[in-house]
C-alpha positions as a printed Julia matrix, in Angstrom:
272×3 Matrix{Float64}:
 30.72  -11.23  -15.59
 27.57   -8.74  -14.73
 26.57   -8.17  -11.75
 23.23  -10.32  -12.59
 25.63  -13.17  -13.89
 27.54  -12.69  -10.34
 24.4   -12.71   -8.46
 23.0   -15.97   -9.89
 25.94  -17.66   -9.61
 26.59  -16.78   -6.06
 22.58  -17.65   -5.07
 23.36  -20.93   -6.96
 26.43  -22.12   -4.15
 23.72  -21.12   -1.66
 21.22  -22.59   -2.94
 19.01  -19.5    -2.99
 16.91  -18.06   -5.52
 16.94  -14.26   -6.49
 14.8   -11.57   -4.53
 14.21   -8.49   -6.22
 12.41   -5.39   -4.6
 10.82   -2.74   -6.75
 10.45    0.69   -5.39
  9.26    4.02   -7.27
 12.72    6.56   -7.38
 11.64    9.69   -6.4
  8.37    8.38   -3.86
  7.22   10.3    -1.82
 10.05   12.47   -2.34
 13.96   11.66   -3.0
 15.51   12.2     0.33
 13.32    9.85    1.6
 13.35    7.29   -1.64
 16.96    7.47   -1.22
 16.31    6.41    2.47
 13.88    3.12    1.22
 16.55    2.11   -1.55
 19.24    1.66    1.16
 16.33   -0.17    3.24
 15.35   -2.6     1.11
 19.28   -3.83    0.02
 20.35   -3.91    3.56
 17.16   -5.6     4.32
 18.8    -8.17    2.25
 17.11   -7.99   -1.43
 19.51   -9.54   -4.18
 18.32   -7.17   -6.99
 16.93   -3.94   -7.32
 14.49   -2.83   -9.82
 13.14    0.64   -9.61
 10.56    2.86  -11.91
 10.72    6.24  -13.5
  7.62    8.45  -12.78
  5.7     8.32  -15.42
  2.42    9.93  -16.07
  0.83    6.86  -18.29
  2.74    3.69  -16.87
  0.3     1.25  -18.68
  1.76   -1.87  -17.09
  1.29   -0.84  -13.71
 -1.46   -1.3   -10.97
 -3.06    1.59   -8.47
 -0.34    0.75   -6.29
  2.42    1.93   -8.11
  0.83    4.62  -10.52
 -0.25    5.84   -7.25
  3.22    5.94   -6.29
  4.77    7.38   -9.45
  1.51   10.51   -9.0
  3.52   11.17   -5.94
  6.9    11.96   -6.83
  5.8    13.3    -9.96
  3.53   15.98   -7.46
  6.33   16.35   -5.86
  8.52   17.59   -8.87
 10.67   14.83   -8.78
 12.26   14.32  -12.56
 14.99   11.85  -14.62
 17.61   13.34  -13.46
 16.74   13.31  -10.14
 15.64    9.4   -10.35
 19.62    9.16  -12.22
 21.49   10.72   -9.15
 19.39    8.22   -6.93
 20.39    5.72   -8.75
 24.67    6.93   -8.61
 24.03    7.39   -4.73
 22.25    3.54   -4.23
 25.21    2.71   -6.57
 27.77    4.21   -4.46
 26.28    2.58   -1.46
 25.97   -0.85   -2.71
 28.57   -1.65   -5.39
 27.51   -5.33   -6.01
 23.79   -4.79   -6.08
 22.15   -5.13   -9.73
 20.25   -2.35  -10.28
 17.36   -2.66  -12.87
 15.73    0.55  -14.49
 11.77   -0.1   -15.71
 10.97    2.63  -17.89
  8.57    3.95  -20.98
  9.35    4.35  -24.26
  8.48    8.2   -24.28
 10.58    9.12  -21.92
 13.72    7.98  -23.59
 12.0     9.35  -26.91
 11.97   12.75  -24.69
 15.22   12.82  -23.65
 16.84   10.84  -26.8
 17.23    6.95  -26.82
 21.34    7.02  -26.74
 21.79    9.78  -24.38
 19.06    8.18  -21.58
 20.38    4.69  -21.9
 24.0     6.31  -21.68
 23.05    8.02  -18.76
 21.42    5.43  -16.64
 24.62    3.29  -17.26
 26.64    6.32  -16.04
 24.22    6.53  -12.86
 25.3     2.77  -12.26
 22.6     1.02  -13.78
 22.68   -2.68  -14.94
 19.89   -3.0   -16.86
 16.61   -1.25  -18.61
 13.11   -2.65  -19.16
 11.01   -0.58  -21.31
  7.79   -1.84  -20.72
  5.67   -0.91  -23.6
  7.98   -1.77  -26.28
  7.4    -5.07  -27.39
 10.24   -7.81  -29.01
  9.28   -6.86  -32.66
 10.04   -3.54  -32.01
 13.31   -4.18  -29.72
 16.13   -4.08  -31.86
 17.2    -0.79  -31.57
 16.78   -0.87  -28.06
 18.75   -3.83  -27.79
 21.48   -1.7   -30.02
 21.64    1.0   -28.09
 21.59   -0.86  -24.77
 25.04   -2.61  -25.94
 26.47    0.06  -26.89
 25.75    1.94  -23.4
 26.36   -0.97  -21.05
 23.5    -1.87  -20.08
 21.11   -5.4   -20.26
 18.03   -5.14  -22.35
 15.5    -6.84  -19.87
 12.3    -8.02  -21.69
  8.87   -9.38  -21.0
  7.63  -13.02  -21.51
  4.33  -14.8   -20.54
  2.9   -18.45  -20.38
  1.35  -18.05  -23.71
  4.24  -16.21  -25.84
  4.85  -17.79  -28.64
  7.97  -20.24  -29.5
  9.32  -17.48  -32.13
  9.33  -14.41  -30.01
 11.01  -16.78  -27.26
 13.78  -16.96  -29.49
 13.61  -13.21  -30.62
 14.08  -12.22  -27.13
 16.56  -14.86  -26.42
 18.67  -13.32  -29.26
 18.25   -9.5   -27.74
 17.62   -9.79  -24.29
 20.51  -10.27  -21.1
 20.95   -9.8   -17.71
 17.03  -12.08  -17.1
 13.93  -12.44  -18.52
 11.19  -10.94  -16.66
  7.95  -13.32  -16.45
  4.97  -12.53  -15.58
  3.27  -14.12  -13.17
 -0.2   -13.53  -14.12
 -2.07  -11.28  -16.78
 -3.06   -7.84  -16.21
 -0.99   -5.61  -14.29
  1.05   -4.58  -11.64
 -0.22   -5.66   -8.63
 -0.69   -7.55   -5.13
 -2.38  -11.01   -5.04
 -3.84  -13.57   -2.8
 -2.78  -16.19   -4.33
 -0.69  -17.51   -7.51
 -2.02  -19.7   -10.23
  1.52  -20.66  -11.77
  1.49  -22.78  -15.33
  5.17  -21.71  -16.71
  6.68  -25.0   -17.26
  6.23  -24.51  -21.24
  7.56  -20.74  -21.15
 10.84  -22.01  -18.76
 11.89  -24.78  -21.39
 11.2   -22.68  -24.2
 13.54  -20.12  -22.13
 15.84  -22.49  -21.52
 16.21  -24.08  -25.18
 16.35  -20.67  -26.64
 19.09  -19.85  -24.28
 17.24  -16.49  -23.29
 18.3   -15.67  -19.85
 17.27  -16.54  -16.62
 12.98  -16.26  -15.96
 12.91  -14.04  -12.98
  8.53  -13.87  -11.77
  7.23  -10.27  -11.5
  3.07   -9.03  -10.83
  1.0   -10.35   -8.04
  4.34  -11.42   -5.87
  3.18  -10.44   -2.5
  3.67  -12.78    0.37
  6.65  -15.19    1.54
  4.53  -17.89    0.37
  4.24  -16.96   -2.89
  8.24  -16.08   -3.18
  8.81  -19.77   -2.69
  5.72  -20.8    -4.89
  7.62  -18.39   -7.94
 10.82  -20.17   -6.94
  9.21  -23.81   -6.77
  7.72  -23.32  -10.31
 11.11  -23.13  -11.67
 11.67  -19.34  -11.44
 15.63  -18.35  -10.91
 14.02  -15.39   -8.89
 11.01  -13.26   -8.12
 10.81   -9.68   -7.87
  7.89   -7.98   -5.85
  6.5    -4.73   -6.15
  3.31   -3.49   -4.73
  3.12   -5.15   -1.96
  6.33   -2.73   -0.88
  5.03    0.17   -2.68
  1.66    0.15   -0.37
  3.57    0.03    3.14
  4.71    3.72    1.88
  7.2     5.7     4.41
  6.91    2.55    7.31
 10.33    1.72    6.62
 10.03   -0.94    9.63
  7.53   -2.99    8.11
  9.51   -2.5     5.18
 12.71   -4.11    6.26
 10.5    -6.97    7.93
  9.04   -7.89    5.04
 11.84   -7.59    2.41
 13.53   -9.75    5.05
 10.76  -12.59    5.25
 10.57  -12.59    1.73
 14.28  -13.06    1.25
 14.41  -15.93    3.72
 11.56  -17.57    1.34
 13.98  -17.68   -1.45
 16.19  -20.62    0.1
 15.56  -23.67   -1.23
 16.07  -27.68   -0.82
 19.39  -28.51   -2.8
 17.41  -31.43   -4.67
 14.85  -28.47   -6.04
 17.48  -26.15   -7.01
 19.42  -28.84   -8.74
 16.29  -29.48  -10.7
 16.29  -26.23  -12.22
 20.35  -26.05  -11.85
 20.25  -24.14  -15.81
 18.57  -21.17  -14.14
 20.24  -20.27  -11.04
C-alpha cells in the first residue's frame, strides 16, 4: 500500500480523519523551513503538503505568494526544495509527503526528470495546480511511471464527467476545495459537497481531502463532518511565519479536531 493508503486506513481504526499541514519549502530560508517541516509532523500532522516557489502561483492567496516571494528573495531553488524534501523524508519515513507545483516549472526542468526527482527526494505525490483534468494525461503517465500519485482538483460544481476523468487518473486523494477563489484563511465555512463526495465515491476517485479557507479547529471538524476523509490547512500556518511555538500549538489543536464520533465516521466509512 502507499503511504496515503496506510494513513487512511490507520486514521480509520482510530476513528480520526486526516490533517494535512501545508508549508512553503524554502520560507524564509531552508535551514529554518527544514526546522518548520519537522515542527509541524511532530506536532502531530498526518500528511504533509508543501509548495515550490513560484513566481506566478495563480491558485494561491497573499499568504502564501507572500511566502513563496520570500524564499524565492532568498535564492532558494528546486533543488534546494528536493533535498528538503529527502531530509523531512529521512526524518519521518511514514509521513506522506505531497508536492503542489506549476506546470512551468516541470516544463523548465523537463516533465520526466522533475517528477523522477521528487519521487527520488521521497515524495508521494504531485499536484500541479494549473493543469486541469483534460489536460492530465500525460501527467498522470509520467507520474506512474516515476512513483508518484497524481493529486487533482475537484469542486462542488465539477461536472459528473470530469469526476470520472479524474477518478480514472488521479490516486493517493482528491483535493476539494472548500470554497472558490484562492488560497486562503477564512472565518467561517459554507460547506455544500454532498453531490461532489457521492459523485467521488461512485466514480471510485480517491478519497476528498478539503483544502482553502481551513483555518481554525472548528472548521477542521466542520471539513470532517461534511464528509471529508481529511482537511489540509495552509495559510493560516503560513502567516504565524518563524513562531514555531504557536506553530506546534496550533497544528496540535487542529489535529485533536480531526477525531471523530464512531457513528459519524462509520457514515462516511468509504472515505477513511
Amino acid at each position: 500500500m502507499s503511504r496515503y493508503e496506510q494513513m487512511f486506513q490507520r486514521l480509520k481504526q482510530r476513528n480520526e480523519g486526516a490533517f494535512g499541514a501545508f508549508l512553503m519549502l524554502g520560507d524564509p530560508d531552508v535551514e529554518t523551513s527544514a526546522r518548520l517541516l519537522d515542527t509541524v509532523v511532530e506536532a502531530g500532522a498526518d500528511m504533509i503538503e508543501v509548495g515550490i516557489p513560484f513566481s506566478d502561483p495563480v491558485a494561491d492567496g497573499p499568504v502564501i505568494q507572500a511566502a513563496a516571494d520570500r524564499a524565492l528573495s532568498s535564492g532558494v531553488r528546486v533543488d534546494d526544495c528536493f533535498g528538503l524534501i529527502a531530509g523531512l523524508r529521512r526524518n519521518h519515513p511514514a509521513v506522506p509527503i505531497g508536492i503542489l507545483t506549476y506546470a512551468n516549472l516541470l516544463a523548465a526542468r523537463g516533465r520526466d526528470k522533475f517528477m523522477a526527482d521528487a519521487a527520488a527526494a521521497g515524495a508521494d505525490s504531485i499536484l500541479v495546480a494549473d493543469v486541469p483534468s483534460i489536460e492530465a494525461e500525460p501527467y498522470a503517465a509520467t507520474a506512474r511511471t516515476a512513483g508518484l500519485d497524481l493529486v487533482m482538483i475537484a469542486a462542488p460544481n465539477t461536472p459528473e464527467p470530469v469526476i470520472r476523468r479524474i477518478a480514472a487518473l488521479s490516486s493517493g486523494y482528491t483535493y476539494c476545495v472548500a470554497r472558490a477563489g484562492v488560497t486562503g484563511t477564512r472565518d467561517a465555512l459554507s460547506l455544500d459537497h454532498d453531490r461532489l463526495f457521492a459523485l467521488i465515491r461512485d466514480a471510485g476517485a480517491p478519497p476528498p481531502v478539503l483544502g482553502f479557507g481551513i483555518s481554525t479547529p472548528e472548521q477542521v471538524a466542520q471539513g470532517l463532518a461534511s464528509g471529508a476523509a481529511g482537511v489540509i490547512a495552509g495559510s493560516a500556518l503560513v502567516k504565524l511565519g518563524l513562531d514555531a511555538g504557536a506553530l506546534r500549538d496550533l497544528v496540535s489543536a487542529m489535529k485533536r479536531a480531526t477525531a471523530l464520533p464512531v457513528e459519524q465516521r462509520e457514515q462516511h466509512g468509504h472515505f477513511a
